[in-house]
PLY file of the C-alpha trace (Angstrom):
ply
format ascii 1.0
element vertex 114
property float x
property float y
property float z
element edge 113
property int vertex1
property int vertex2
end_header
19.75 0.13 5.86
16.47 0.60 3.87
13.66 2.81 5.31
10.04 2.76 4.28
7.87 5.66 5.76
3.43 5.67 4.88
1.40 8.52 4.86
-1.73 9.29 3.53
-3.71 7.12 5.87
-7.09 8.76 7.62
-10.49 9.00 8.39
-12.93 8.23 4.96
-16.58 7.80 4.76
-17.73 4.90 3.31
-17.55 5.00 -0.77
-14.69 7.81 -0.28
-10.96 7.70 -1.60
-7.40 7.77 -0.50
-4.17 7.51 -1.78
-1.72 6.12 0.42
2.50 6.87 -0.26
5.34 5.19 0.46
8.61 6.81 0.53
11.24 5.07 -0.05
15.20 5.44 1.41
18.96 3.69 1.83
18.85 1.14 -1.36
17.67 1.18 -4.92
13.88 1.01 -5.25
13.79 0.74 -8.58
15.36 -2.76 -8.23
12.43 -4.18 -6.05
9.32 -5.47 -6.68
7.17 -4.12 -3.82
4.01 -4.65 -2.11
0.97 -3.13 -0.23
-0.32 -5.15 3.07
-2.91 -4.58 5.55
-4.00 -5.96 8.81
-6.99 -5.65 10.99
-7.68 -5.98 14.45
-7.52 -9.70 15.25
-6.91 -10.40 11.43
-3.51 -11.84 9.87
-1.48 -9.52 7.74
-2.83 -10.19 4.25
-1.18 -8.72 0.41
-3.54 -5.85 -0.76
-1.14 -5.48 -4.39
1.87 -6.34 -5.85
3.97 -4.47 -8.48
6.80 -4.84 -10.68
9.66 -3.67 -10.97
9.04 -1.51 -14.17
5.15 -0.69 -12.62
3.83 -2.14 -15.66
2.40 -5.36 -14.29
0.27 -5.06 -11.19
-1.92 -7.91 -8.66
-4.34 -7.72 -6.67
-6.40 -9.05 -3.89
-10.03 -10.25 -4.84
-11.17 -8.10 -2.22
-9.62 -4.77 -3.52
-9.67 -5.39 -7.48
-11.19 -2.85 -9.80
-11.68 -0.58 -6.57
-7.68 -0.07 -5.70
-4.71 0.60 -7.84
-0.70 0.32 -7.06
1.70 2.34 -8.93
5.04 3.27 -8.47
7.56 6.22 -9.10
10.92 5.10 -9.50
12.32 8.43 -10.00
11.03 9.56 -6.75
11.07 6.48 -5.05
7.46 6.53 -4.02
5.21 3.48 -4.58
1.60 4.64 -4.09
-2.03 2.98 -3.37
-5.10 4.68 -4.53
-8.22 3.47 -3.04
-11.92 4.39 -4.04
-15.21 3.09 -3.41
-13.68 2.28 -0.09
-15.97 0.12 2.50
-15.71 -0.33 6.12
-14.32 -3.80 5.53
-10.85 -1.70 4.57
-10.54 -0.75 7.55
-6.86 -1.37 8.59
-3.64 -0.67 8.95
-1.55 -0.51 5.72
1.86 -1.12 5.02
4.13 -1.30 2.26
7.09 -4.03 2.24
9.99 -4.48 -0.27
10.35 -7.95 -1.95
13.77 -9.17 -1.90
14.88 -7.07 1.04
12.27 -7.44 3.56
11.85 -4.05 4.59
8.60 -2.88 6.47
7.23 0.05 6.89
5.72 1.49 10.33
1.94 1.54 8.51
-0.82 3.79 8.39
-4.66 3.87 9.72
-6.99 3.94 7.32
-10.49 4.26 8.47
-13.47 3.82 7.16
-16.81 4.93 8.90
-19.82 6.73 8.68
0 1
1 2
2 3
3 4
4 5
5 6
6 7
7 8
8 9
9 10
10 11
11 12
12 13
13 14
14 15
15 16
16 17
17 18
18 19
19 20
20 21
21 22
22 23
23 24
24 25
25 26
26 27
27 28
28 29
29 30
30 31
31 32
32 33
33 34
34 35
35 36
36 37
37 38
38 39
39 40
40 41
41 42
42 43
43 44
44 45
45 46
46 47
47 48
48 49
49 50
50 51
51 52
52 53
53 54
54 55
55 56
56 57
57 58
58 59
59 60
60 61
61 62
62 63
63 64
64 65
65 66
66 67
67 68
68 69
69 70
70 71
71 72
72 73
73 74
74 75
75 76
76 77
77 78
78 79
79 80
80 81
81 82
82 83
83 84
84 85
85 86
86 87
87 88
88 89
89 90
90 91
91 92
92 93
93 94
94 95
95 96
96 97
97 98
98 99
99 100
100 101
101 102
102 103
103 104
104 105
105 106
106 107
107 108
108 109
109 110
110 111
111 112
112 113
């Protein structure tokens, strides 16, 4: 069975950065496409970014592009988020999800206040 574990989540001023990680486990990242999500309080579960297989195709939200980037490290298994120029609207809790397999990880709090 596949396990997904964030970190990197915290407390940011507004306009500050984070990178978020995603360790992968248990099957072959490297086959998956895979995908950041967030949710916030009283708010569906929307896609933040998508990226390929290969990391050399990415998508984005509207809300996020030019601000966030998704990349991936297949040899470590590790699909990461970089945020900057982060705004309180981010607030959330992220997660990253494997396409194909359905695999969820537990999240992490990102929070963004002044």
């Amino acid at each position: 069975q596949g396990q997904l574990v964030e970190s990197g989540g915290g407390l940011v001023h507004p306009g500050g950065f984070l990178r978020l990680s995603c360790a992968a486990s248990g099957f072959t990242f490297s086959d998956y496409v895979m995908r950041w999500y967030r949710q916030a309080p009283g708010n569906k579960r929307e896609v933040v970014a998508t990226i390929s297989v290969a990391g050399d195709s990415a998508f984005y939200a509207d809300s996020v592009k030019g601000r966030f980037t998704i990349s991936r490290d297949n040899a470590k298994n590790i699909l990461y988020l970089e945020m900057n120029s982060l705004k309180s609207e981010d607030t959330a809790v992220y997660y990253c999800y494997c396409v194909g397999r359905d695999y969820w990880g537990q999240g992490t709090q990102v929070t963004v206040s002044s």
